[in-house]
C-alpha positions in Angstrom: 0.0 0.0 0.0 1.5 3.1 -1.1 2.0 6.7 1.3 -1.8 7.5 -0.7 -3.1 4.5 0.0 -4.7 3.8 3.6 -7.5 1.8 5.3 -9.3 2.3 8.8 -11.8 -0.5 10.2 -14.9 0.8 12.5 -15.1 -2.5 14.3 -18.7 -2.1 15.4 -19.2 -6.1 15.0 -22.0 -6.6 12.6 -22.0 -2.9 12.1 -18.2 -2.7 11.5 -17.3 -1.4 7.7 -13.9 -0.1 6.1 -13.2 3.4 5.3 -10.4 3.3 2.4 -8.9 6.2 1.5 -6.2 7.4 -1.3 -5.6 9.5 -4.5 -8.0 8.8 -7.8 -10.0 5.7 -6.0 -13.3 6.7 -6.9 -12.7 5.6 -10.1 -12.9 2.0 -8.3 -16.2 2.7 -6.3 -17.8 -0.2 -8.0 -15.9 -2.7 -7.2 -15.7 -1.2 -3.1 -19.4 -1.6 -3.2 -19.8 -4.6 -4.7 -17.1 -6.3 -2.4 -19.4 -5.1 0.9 -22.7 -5.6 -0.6 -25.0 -7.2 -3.0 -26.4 -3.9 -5.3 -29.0 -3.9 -8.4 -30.5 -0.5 -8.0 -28.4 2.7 -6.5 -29.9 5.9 -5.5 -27.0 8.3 -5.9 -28.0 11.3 -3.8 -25.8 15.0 -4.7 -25.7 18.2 -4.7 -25.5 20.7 -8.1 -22.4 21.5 -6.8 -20.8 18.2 -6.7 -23.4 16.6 -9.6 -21.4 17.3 -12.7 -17.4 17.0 -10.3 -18.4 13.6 -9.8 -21.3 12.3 -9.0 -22.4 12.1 -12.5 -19.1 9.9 -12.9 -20.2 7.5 -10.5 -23.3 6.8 -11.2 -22.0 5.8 -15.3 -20.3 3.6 -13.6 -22.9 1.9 -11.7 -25.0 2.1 -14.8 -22.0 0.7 -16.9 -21.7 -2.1 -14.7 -25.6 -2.7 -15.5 -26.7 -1.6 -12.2 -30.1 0.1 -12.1 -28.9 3.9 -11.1 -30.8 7.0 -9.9 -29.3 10.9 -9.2 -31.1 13.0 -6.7 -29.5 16.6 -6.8 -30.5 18.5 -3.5 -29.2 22.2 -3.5 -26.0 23.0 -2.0 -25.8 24.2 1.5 -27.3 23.9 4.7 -30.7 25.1 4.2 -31.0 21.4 2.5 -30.8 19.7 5.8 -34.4 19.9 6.0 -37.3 17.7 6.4 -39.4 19.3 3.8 -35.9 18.2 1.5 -35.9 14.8 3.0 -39.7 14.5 2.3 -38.9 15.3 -1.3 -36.3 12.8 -1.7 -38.2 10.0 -0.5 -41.6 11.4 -3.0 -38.7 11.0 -6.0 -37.6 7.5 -4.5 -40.9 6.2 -4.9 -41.5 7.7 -8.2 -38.4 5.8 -9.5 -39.0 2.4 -8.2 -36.3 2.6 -5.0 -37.9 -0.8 -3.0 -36.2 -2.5 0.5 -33.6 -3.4 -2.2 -31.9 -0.3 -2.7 -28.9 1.1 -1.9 -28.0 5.4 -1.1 -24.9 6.2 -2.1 -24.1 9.8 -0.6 -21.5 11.6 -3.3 -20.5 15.0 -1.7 -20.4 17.0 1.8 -21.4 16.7 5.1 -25.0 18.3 4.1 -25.3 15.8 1.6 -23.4 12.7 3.4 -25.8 13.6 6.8 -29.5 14.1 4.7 -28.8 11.3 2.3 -27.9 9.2 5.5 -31.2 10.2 7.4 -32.6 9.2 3.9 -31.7 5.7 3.9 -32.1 5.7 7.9 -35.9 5.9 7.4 -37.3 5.0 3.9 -38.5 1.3 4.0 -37.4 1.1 7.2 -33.6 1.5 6.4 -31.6 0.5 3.1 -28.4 -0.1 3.3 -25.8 3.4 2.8 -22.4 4.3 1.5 -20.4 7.2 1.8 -18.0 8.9 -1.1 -17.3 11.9 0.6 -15.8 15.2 -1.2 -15.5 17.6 0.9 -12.2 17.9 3.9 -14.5 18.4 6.4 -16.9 15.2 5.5 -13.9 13.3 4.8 -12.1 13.7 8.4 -15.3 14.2 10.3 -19.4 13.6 9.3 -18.5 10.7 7.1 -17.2 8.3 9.6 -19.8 7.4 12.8 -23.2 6.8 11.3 -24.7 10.4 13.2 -27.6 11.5 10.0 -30.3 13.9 10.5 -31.7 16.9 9.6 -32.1 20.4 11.4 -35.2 21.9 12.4 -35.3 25.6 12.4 -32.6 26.7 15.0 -32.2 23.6 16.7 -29.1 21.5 14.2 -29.5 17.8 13.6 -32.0 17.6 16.1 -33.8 15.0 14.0 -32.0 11.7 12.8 -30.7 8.8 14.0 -27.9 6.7 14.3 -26.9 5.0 10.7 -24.1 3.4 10.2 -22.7 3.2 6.8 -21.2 -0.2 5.1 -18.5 1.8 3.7 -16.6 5.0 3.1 -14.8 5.1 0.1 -12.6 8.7 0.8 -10.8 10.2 -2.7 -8.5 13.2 -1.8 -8.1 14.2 -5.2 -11.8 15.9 -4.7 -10.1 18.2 -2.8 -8.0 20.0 -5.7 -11.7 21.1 -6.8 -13.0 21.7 -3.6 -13.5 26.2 -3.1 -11.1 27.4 -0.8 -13.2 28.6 2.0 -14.8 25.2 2.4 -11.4 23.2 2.2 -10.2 25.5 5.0 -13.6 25.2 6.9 -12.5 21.3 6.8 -9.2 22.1 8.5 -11.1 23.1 11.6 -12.3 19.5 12.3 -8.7 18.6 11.7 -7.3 20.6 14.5 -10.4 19.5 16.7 -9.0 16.1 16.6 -5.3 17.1 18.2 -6.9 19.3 20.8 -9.1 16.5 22.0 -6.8 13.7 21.8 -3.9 13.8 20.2 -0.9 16.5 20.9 1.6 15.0 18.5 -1.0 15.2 15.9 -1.5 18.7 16.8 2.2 19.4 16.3 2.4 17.8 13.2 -0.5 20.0 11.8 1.5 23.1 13.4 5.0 21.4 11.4 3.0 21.0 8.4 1.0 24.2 8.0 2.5 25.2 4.5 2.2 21.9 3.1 -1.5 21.7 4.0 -2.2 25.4 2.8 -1.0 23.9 -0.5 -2.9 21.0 -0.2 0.0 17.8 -0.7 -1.7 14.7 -1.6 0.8 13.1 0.4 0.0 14.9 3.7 -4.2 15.0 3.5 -4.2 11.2 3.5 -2.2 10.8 6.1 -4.4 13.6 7.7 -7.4 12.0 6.6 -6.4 8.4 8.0 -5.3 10.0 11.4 -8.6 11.5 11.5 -10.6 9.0 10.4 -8.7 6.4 13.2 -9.4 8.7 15.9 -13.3 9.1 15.4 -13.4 5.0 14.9 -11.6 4.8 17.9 -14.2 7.2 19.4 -17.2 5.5 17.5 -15.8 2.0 18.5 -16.1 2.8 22.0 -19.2 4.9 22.5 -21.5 4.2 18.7 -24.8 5.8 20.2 -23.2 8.6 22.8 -24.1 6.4 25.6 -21.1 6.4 28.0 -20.2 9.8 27.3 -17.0 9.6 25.9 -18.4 10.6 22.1 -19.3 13.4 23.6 -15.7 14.8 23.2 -16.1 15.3 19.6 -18.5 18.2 20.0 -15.2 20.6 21.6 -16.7 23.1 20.3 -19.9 22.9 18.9 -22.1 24.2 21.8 -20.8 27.4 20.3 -20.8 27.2 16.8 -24.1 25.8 16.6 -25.7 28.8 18.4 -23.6 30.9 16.0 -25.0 29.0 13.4 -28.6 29.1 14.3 -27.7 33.1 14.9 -27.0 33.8 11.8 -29.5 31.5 10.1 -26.7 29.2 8.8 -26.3 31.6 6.2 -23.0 33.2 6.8 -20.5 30.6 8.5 -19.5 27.6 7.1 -20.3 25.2 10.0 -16.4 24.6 10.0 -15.7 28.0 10.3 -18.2 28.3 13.5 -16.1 24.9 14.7 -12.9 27.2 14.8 -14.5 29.9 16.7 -16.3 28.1 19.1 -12.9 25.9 19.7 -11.9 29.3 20.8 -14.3 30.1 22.7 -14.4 26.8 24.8 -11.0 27.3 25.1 -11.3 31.0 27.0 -14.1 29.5 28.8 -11.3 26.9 30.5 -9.0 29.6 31.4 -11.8 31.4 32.7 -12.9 28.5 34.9 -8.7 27.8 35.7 -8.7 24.7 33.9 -5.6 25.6 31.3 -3.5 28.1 30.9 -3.6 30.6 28.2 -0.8 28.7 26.3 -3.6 26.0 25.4 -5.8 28.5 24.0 -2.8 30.6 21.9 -0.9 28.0 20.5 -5.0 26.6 18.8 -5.2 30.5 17.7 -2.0 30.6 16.2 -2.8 27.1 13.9 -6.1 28.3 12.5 -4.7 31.8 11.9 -2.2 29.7 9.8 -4.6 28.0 7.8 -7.0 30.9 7.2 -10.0 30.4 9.3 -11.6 32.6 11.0 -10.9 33.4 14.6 -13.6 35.8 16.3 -17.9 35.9 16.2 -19.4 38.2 14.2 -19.2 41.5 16.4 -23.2 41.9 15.0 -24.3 39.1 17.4 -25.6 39.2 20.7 -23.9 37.7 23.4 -26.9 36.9 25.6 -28.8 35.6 22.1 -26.1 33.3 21.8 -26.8 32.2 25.4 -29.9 31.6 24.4 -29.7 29.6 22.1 -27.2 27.1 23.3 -30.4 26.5 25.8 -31.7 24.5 22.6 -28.9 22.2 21.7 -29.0 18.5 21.9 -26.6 18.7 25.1 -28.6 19.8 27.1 -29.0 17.7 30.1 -31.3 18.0 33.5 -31.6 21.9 32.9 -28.2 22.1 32.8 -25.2 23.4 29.7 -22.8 21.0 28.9 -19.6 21.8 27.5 -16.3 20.1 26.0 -13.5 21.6 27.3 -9.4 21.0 27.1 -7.7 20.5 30.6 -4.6 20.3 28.2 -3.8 20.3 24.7 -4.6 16.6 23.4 -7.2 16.0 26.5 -10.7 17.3 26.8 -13.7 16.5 29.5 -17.3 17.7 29.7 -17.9 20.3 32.1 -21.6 20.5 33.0 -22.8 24.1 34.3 -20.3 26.2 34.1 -21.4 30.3 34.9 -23.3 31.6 32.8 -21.1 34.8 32.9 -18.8 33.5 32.0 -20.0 31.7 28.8 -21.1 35.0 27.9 -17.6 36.6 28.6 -15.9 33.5 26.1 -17.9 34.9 23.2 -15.3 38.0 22.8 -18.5 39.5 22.3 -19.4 43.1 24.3 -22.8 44.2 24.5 
């Protein structure tokens, strides 16, 4: 197997699939599906965006193989995480024969990869899914773990299920294509992964800044497979957020998803909230004497080297933000949970911190 060339098992017994990753395997997708499962009729489910890139590519090859194929094109973004779009999608399913039979193959981004997931979660009582993710963030992140849903309006993912996929087939060539605010919105989850559990990894992605502002083949698949290990390690011990300890991989989150719902998830890329809110959480553990600042500059520092952005909109309202983080899925007893670092590779959830403080880790005024 060659430096471009890597594999990652999700042992979740029956459950358990393969993510293989490298440089121009799409071109194989066929025969990765074929190997996992018996398929005569594929739903290919896109976005415009990705449709003509690729998607279109894979299903002539399903169809050349003389496999029954469908493409369902969703728009791009997250306004098509939406039940009223998954409500569609299943109308067009029926319409073009999809039976108990059928398998979803998700070509594109986390929207895409996390709808078309719910998709298969629910119509005829759950078909069988694959993943061909193209974006860095999907890739390293919403790909791998079998979390699918849809939002409801501001309240993310709070629909969906668990879903496992029975493969992930991960191409980083998609990534010369992929618009350079959404590759660098990806790097955030990348970063997420050193803070919460790995500090070498964190220093290699510090060591290796240039390389990945110029995108080397070489260094995303290594990037990807480190990734991709740690949330199967994650997933492997804690598939349905039961014990807790999946619970790590929202550092984070709490934040950027009441940034997100703040802004109508119109004007961050959810990556881009990601790197913000890793921020935040992170000035929220000084506050509460858990780190020292070094933790939270040395995180700054990174995604100011790859190009993300660093501060909320100055528009926003601190105590609306508050607010809103009152709707997020973790929630628990009346209380707000958060993911915090105690040190740079380590994280734990801190349950009630002040609210004063949370307010105060915005960087907000008001």
């Amino acid at each position: 197997m060659s430096e471009l060339q890597h594999s990652v098992r999700v042992d979740l017994a029956e459950r358990g699939y393969d993510i293989e990753i490298g440089e121009g395997v799409l071109e194989g997708i066929v025969d990765f599906v074929q190997q996992r499962h018996a398929v005569s009729h594929v739903a290919v489910i896109t976005d415009s965006n990705v449709d003509g890139l690729y998607a279109d590519a894979v299903a002539d090859r399903f169809s050349d193989a003389d496999i029954e194929t469908h493409v369902l094109v969703i728009d791009p973004g997250e306004s098509s995480k939406d039940p009223e779009v998954a409500h569609d999608l299943w109308q067009t399913m029926i319409e073009e024969g999809c039976d108990r039979q059928t398998m979803v193959l998700a070509v594109g981004g986390g929207v895409v990869g996390d709808l078309a997931g719910f998709v298969a979660a629910t119509f005829a009582r759950g078909l069988t899914f694959f993943q061909a993710p193209t974006t860095l963030l999907a890739q390293v992140d919403s790909s791998v773990g079998g979390k699918v849903g849809v939002n409801l309006e501001g309240a993310k993912n709070m629909v969906g299920a668990f879903w496992q996929p029975a493969g992930v087939l991960i191409d980083v060539a998609t990534l010369t294509t992929l618009p350079d605010r959404e590759y660098r919105a990806g790097l955030a989850e990348v970063v997420k992964y050193g803070v919460i559990m790995d500090e070498p990894f964190f220093a290699y992605l510090e060591a290796q800044a240039d390389a990945i502002n110029g995108r080397d083949s070489a260094v995303l698949a290594e990037i990807v497979r480190r990734c991709c290990r740690l949330k199967a390690d994650v997933v492997e011990a804690d598939e349905r957020e039961e014990s807790g300890r999946r619970a790590i991989l929202n550092y984070g989150h709490t934040f950027c998803h009441a940034l997100e719902a703040a802004t109508n998830y119109t004007r961050l890329l959810h990556g881009e909230g990601v790197a913000i809110g890793m921020l935040c959480a992170s000035r929220l553990a000084e506050r509460l004497g858990r780190i020292g600042a070094d933790v939270t500059s040395r995180q700054h520092a990174l995604l100011e080297k790859l190009g993300l952005p660093l501060t909320a909109p100055a528009d926003l309202d601190p105590d609306e933000l508050v607010r809103l983080m009152w709707r997020d899925k973790k929630v628990s007893a009346g209380k707000l949970n958060f993911i915090l670092p105690s040190r740079l590779g380590e994280v734990e959830l801190v349950a009630d911190p002040p609210v004063g403080d949370v307010r105060d880790s915005l960087g907000l005024g008001g």
